[in-house]
Structure formats: C-alpha cells, structure tokens
C-alpha positions as CSV (number, residue, x, y, z in Angstrom):
1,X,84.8,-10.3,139.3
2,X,86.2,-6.6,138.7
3,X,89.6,-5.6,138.3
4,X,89.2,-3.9,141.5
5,X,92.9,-3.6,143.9
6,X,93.7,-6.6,146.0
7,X,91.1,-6.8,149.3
8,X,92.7,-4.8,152.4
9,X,92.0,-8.0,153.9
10,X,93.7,-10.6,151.7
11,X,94.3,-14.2,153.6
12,X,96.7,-14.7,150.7
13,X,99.3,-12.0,152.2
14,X,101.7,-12.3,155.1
15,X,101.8,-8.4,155.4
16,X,105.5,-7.4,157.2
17,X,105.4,-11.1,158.4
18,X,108.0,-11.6,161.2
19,X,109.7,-14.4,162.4
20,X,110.2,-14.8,166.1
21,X,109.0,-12.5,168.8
22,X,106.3,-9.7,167.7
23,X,105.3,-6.4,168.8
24,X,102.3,-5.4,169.4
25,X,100.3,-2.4,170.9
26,X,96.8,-3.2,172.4
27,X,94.2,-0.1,172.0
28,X,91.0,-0.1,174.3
29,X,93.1,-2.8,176.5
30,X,90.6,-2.2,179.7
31,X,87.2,-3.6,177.2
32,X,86.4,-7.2,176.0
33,X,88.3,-7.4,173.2
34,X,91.5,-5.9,174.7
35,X,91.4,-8.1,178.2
36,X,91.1,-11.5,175.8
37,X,94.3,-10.7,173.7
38,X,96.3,-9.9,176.9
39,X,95.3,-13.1,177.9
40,X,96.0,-14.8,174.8
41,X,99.6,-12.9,174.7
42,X,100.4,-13.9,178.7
43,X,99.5,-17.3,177.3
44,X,102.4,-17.3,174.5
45,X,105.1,-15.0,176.0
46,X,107.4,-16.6,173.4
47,X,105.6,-15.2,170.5
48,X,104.1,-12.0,171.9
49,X,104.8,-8.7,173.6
50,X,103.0,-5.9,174.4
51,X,104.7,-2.3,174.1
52,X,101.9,0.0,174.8
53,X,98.0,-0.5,175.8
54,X,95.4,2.6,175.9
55,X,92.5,2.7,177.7
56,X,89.7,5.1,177.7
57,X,90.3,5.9,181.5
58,X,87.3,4.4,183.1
59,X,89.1,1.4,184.6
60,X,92.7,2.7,185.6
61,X,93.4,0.0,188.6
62,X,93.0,-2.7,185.8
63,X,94.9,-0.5,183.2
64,X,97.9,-0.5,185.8
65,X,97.7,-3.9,186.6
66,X,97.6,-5.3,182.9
67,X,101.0,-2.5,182.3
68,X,102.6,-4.3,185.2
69,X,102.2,-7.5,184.1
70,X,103.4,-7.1,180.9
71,X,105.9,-4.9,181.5
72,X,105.2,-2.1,178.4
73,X,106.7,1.1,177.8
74,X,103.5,3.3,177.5
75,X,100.3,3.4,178.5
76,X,97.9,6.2,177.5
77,X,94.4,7.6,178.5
78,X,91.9,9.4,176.6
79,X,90.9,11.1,180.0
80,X,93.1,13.8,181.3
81,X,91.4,13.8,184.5
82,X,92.5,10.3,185.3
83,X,95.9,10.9,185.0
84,X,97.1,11.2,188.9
85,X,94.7,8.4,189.8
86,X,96.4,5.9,187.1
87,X,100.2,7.6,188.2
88,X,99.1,6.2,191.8
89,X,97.7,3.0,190.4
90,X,101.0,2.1,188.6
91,X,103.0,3.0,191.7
92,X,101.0,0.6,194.1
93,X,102.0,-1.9,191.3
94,X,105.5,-1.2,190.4
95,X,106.9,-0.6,193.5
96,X,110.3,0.9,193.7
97,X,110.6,0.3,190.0
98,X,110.3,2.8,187.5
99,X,106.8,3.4,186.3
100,X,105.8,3.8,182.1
101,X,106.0,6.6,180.1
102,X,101.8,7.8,180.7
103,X,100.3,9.6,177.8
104,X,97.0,11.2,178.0
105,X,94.4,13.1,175.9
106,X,92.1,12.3,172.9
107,X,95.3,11.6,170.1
108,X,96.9,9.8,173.0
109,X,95.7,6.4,171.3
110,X,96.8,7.4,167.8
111,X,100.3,8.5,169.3
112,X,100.5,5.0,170.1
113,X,99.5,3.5,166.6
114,X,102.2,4.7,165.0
115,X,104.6,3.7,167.5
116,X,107.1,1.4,166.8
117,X,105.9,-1.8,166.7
118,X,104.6,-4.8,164.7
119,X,101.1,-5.0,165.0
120,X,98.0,-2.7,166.7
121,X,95.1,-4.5,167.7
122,X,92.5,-1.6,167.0
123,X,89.6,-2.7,170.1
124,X,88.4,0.6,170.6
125,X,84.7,0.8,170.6
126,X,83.1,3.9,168.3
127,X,84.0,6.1,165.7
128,X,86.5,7.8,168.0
129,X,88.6,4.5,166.7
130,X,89.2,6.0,162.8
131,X,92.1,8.5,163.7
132,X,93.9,5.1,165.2
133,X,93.5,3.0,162.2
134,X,94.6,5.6,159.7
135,X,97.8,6.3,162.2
136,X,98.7,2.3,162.1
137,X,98.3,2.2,158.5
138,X,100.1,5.0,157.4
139,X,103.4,4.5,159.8
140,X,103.4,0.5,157.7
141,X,101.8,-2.0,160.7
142,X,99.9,-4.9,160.8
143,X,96.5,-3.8,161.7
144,X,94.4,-6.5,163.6
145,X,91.1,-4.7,163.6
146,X,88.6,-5.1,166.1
147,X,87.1,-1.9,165.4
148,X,84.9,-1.9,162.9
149,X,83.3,1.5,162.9
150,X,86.8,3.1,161.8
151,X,86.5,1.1,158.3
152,X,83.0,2.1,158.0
153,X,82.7,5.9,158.6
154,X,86.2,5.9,157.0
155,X,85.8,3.5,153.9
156,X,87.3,5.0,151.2
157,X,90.1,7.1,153.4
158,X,91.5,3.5,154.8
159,X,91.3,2.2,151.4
160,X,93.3,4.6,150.3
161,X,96.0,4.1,153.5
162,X,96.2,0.3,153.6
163,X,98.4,-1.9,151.4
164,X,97.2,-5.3,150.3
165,X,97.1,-7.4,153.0
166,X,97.9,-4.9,155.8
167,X,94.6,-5.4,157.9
168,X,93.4,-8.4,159.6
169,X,89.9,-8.6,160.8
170,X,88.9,-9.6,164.3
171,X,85.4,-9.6,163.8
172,X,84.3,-13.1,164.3
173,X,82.4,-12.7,161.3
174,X,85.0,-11.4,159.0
175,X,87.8,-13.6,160.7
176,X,85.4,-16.2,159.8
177,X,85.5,-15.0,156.2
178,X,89.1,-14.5,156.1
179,X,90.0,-17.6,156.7
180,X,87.3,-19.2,154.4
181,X,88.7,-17.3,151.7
182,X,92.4,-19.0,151.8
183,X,90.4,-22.2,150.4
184,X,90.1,-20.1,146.6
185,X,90.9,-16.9,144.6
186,X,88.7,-14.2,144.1
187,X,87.6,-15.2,141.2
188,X,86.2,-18.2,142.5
189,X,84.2,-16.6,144.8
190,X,80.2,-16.4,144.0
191,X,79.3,-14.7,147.7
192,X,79.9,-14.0,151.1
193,X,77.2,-15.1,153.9
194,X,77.8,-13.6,157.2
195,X,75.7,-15.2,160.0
196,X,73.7,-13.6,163.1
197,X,72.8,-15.0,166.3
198,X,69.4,-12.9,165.9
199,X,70.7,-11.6,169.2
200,X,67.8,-12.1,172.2
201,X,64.5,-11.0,170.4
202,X,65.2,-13.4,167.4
203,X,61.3,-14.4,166.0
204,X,59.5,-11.1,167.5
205,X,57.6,-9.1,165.6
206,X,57.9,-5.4,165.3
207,X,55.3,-5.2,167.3
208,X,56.6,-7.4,169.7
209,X,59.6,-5.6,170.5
210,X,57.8,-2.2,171.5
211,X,58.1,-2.6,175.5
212,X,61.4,-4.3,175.7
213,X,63.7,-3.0,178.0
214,X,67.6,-2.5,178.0
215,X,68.0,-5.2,180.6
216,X,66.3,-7.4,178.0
217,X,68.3,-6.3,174.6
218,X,71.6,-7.1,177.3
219,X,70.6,-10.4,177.5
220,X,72.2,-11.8,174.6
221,X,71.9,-15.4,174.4
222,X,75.3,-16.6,173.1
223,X,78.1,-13.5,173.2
224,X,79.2,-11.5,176.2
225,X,80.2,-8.3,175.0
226,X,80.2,-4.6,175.8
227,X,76.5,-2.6,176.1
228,X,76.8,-0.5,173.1
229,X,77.6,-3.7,170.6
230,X,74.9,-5.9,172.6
231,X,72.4,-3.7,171.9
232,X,74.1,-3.0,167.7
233,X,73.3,-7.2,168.1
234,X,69.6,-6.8,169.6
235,X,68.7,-4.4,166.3
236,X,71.3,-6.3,164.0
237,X,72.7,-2.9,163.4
238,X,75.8,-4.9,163.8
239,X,75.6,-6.9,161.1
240,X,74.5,-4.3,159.1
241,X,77.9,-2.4,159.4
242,X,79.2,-6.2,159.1
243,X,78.2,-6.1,155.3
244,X,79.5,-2.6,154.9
245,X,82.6,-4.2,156.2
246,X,83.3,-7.1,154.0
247,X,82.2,-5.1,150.9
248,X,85.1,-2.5,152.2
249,X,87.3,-5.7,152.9
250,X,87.1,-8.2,150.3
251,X,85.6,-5.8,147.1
252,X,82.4,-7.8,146.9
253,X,79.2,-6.1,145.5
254,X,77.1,-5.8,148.1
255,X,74.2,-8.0,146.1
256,X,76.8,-10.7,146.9
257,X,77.1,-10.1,150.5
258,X,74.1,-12.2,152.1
259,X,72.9,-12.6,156.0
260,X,71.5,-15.7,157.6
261,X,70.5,-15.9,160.8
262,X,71.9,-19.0,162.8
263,X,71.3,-19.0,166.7
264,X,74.0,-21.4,167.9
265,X,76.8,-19.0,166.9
266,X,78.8,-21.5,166.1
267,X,79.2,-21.2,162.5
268,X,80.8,-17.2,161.5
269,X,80.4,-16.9,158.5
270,X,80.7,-18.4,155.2
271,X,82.2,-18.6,151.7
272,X,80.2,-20.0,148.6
273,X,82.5,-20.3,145.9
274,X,81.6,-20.7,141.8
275,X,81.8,-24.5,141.8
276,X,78.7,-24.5,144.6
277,X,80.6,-25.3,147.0
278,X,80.2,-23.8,150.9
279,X,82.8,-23.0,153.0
280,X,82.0,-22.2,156.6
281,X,84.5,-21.6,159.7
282,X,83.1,-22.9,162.8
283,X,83.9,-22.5,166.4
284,X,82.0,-22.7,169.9
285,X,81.6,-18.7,170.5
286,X,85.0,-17.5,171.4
287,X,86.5,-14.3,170.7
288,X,90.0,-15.5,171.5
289,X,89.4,-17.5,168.4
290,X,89.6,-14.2,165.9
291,X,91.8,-12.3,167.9
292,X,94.6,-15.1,167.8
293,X,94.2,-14.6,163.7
294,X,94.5,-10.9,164.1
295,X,97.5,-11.1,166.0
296,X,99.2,-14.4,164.9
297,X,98.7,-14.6,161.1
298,X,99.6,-16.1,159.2
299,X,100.8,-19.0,162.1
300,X,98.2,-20.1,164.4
301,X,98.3,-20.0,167.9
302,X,97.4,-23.9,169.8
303,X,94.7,-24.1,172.1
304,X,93.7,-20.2,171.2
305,X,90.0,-20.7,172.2
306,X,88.3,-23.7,172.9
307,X,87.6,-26.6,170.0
308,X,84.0,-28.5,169.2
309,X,83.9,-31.8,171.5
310,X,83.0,-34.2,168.5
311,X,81.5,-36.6,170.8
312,X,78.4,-35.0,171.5
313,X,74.8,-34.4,170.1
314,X,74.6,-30.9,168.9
315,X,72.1,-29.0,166.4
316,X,73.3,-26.0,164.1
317,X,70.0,-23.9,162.3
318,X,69.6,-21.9,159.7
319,X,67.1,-19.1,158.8
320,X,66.3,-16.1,157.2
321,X,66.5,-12.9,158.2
322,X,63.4,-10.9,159.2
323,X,63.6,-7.4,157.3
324,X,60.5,-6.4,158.5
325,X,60.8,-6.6,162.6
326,X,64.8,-5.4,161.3
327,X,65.2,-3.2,158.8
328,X,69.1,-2.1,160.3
329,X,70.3,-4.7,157.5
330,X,68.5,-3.4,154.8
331,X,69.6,0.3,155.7
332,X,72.9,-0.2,155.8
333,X,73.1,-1.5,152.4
334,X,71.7,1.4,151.0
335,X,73.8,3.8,153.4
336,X,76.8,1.5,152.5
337,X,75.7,1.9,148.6
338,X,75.6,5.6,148.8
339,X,79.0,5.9,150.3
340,X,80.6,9.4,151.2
341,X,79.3,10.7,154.6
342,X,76.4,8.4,154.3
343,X,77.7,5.3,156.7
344,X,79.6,8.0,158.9
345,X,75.6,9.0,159.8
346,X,74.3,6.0,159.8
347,X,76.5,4.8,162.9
348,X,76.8,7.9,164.6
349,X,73.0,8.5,164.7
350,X,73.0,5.0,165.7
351,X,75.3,5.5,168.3
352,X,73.4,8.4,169.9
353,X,70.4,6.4,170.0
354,X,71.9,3.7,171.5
355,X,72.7,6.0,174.1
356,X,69.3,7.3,174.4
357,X,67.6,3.9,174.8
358,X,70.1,2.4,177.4
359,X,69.0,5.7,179.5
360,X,65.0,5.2,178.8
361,X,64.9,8.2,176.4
362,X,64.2,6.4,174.0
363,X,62.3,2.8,172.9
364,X,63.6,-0.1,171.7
365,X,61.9,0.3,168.2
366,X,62.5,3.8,168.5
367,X,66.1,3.1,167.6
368,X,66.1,2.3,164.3
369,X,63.0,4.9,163.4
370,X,65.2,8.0,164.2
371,X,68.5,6.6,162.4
372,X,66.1,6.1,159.5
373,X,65.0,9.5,159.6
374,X,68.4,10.5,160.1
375,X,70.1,9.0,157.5
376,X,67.5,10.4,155.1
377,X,67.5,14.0,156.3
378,X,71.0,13.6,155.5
379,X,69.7,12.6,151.4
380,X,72.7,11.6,149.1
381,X,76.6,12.8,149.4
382,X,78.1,14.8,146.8
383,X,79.6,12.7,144.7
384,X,83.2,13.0,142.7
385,X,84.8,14.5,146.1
386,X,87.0,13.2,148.1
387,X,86.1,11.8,151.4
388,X,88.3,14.0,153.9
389,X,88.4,13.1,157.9
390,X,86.9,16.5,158.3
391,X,83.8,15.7,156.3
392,X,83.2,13.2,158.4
393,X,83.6,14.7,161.7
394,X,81.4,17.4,160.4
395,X,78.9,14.5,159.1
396,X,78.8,12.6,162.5
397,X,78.5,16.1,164.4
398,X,75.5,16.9,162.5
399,X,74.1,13.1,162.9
400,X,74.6,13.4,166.6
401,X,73.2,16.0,167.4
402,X,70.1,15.8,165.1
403,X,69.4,11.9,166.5
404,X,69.3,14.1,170.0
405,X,66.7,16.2,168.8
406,X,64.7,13.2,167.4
407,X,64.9,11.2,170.4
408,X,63.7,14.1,172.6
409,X,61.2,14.6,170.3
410,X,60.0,11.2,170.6
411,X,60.3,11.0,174.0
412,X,58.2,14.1,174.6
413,X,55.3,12.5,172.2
414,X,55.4,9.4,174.2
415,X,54.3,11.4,177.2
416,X,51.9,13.9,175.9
C-alpha cells in the first residue's frame, strides 16, 4: 500500500475521545437518519445529549417537539419563512418556560457545526451538506457523517480539513467497513467489497426498467429511507458515490474497491485482507446500528439495533453486479478517478434528475442517460489546481441547470 496520510476514517483512532457524558449536535434532525439517533440518544440519556438540531423547515411541529424533549439550546431552520410557525410550535410545547435560541437561514446549519460541542452527526441530505462538514471539521469535532454527498463533491477540501480519525461514517456500508477494518492494518488490506441490496428492480434488464414508475423505484425491498436516496438505491447511484466514498475514506485505489450485490441486506460490507481472509459485518437492516458507531465510538452502545435470532433458518446470496442494466457504478469510478469538479457534477446532475423523474419529467432509464451526458459535457477538470468551494458551487450550478435542459429535452422528444 502507498504512503498515503492516515484514512479520515481510521477505526484505529479515538478522535477527541471523551469519557462520560457527550455532546452532540444533530443536523437534518426532522429526516430518517436524524429521528433514529434522537431515539437512540433518549435511549441512553446517561451517555448522550443533544445541544442543537437543524432541520430543513418542512416539519416544524416535529422539530419543536424533538427540541422539547431534549431540552437543547438551539434549533435552526434553513427556511426563513418558517420561522413564526416553529416560534409558535415551541411555545405550545414549552409552556411558560423559556423557548431556544431559533436560528434560521441557509448557514444556519453550519453556525451550528461549529458550535461547541463533541460530536455533529452530519444527516443532511444533498450537497447543501458540504459547508456543514467543512464547519465541524475545522472548529476540531467528531464528525459522524451520514451525509455522504459532502465528502464526494468536496473530496480533496475535507481531506485537507479532517485530522486522522476525526470522521466516522454512518453509512451502513462504510460503518460496515469501519468496523471490519479494526480486525488488521492497512497494509493487510487486499480490498474493500461494499454490498447492494440491488434495490427493487434487481435482475431487469435495461429494457426492462423503461416504464417503471416512481411508486415502483419507492418500493425498496429491505430499507426505508428518504425519496431522493431510494431512488440513488433503484439506479445504484448510491453505491456509486459509496465507492467514491471509501476510496476518499480509507485511501484505497479504486481497482480495490469492489461491489456485490446481496439482496438480504444483511451483510454491509466487507474486508478481504492479504492472508485471504473475509471479513464481513452483519446485521438485520437497521440504521440505528451505524448511527450508534458514529456517535458512540469507540464504546458501543447495548441493544443499539436489533441482533440476528441464531435460531432460525435464514439464506444470505451473493451476485454480481449488472453494469449493463446499471451503469451508475461504473460512472462514478471514472467521475471519482477524474476528481476535481467531476464528482461535484456527477451528483448534482443526478440530483436534478432525480427530481425530474419523481415529477414524471423524466423516465426511469432516462436518469442515468442525462447524468452521462452530463458528466461528459463537463470533459476532464483542470488538473494541478486547487479544488476551492467556489469551483464547486460553480460546477454543480452549471450541472443543474444543464441536467434541466436535458430532461426537458427528453421529455419533449417523448411526446413528439
């Protein structure tokens, strides 16, 4: 292996552990991610607290009722608008008592990340997360990081933030891989396999997948999660950015970064080390499971998420992926490989046409065709320059709005 720094994600390192109770700030607290680590923290009031939580704004009655019950200082909203309809919310639930200190606008969340504190748990969904992450790195917290679309339109300007150590990963997948990785070195390790579900059209063709609807790519078979990473999991666009990930993680080539489709979800991910040996960390599909390692490490929290029940029958499979019906995987290597602005396009174009196909603008197949076209209009960064958030504000811009054009395009085509 290469003399490359230590992995930003190093199971080896306790970074800024803490004994007794910890700090944390919970961003996107209203979404999947942030509603299972409030529970997990109500659960274990002796190891946790919550400070602050921000929310986009959409869900301001929960927002209000998670700040009451755990008592924080701040809460913060990207919307402005929503601001007297969460002031009201918080006084049906405090009462007489004084209300938090309510922060609002789009650097309200990042305002928060470098507040004082032990740990952020990042579980903002988008790109609109990256601002966030570099705030928690750079005031020196613990960075449980659920969103993984900050570490991949912002590689190399987190790399150059975070310390050894300093992020955890609450991917299921890279949690998974975290954890395997505490069995060896680095230098023992040969590669990194990161499993899929296949999501809900796992064995259709391409041609196959033409007419399927959003209510079908939302019917994922084993995970409940939010529309916009269902449908990333329906085009395994997800684990495409998953491989761009662990490369930025862990410093493995991305030749050495491998992924297998396995539909029980119950294996996350696995480590083969030099000797030929397999390590894989298995759960039932839980995501209380990785948060609890984002939030806890390096102690683990009891009874986090549910355990196999030995006792029973059960069958785990195993099979390769299918480039052709999706190609995501394959194009986020090469965007990952190019590097610069490249994976900021990839998953902004992505994002827009996302959008686009959860409306009917767009089909299902129709997806990955414009981000392709995308990403190559976009050709290859310059190289030797530094990455700056600006460039890739300016790249994502661009993507957007070009993926807009595309989709209308196509969707104008489709008619004639």
């Amino acid at each position: 292996m290469s003399d490359s720094p230590s992995p930003l994600a190093d199971p080896h390192l306790a970074f800024d552990a803490t004994e007794g109770l910890r700090d944390i700030v919970v961003l996107g607290s209203t979404g999947s991610i942030g509603t299972q680590a409030i529970d997990l923290v109500l659960r274990n009031p002796d190891r946790f607290r919550v400070t602050a939580l921000s929310a986009a704004g959409g869900r301001v009655g929960l927002l209000a009722r998670q700040a009451r019950q755990l008592r924080v200082d701040t809460v913060a909203v990207a919307r402005e608008d929503v601001v007297p309809a969460l002031r009201e919310a918080l006084a049906d639930q405090y009462g007489s008592e004084p209300l938090p200190e309510i922060l609002a606008g789009r650097d309200a969340a990042t305002q928060l990340a470098a507040s004082a504190c032990h740990t952020v748990l990042n579980g903002i969904t988008g790109s609109i997360g990256l601002a966030p992450t570099l705030a928690a790195l750079e005031a020196g917290r613990t960075l449980a990081l659920a969103n993984k679309e900050s570490l991949i339109v912002g590689g190399p300007l987190v790399k150059a933030l975070a310390k050894p150590g300093q992020i955890i990963p609450v991917d299921s997948e890279h949690a998974a891989l975290f954890q395997a990785l505490a069995a060896g070195t680095r230098a023992d390790v040969r590669k990194l396999v990161v499993t899929a579900s296949g999501g809900p059209f796992r064995g259709r063709t391409r041609a196959e997948l033409a007419d399927v609807t959003p209510k079908d790519a939302l019917a994922h078979p084993t995970w409940a999660m939010g529309p916009v990473i269902t449908v990333n999991s329906a085009t395994l666009v997800n684990k495409g950015l998953e491989v761009i990930e662990a490369h930025l993680l862990y410093d493995i080539p991305f030749e050495r970064i491998d992924v297998v489709v396995h539909p029980q979800s119950y294996v996350h991910s696995m480590v083969e080390f030099s000797d030929g040996s397999t390590l894989a960390q298995a759960t039932p599909p839980d995501m209380r499971g990785p948060i609890a390692i984002g939030i806890g490490w390096p102690e683990r929290i009891p009874d986090a998420a549910p355990a196999f029940d030995w006792t029973k029958a059960s069958t785990w499979e195993f099979f390769p992926l299918d480039t052709e019906a999706f190609p995501s995987v394959g194009l986020a290597r090469h965007v990952g490989e190019l590097g610069g602005t490249a994976p900021a396009v990839f998953n902004a174009a992505n994002e827009e046409c996302v959008d686009a196909f959860l409306a009917g603008r767009l089909p299902f197949n129709g997806i990955m065709d414009t981000v392709t076209e995308v990403v190559t209009e976009h050709g290859v960064p310059a190289q030797g320059t530094p990455l700056t958030v600006a460039d890739v504000l300016e790249a994502e811009t661009w993507a957007r709005a070009r993926a807009r054009e595309l989709a209308v395009k196509a969707t104008a085509e489709a008619r004639a």
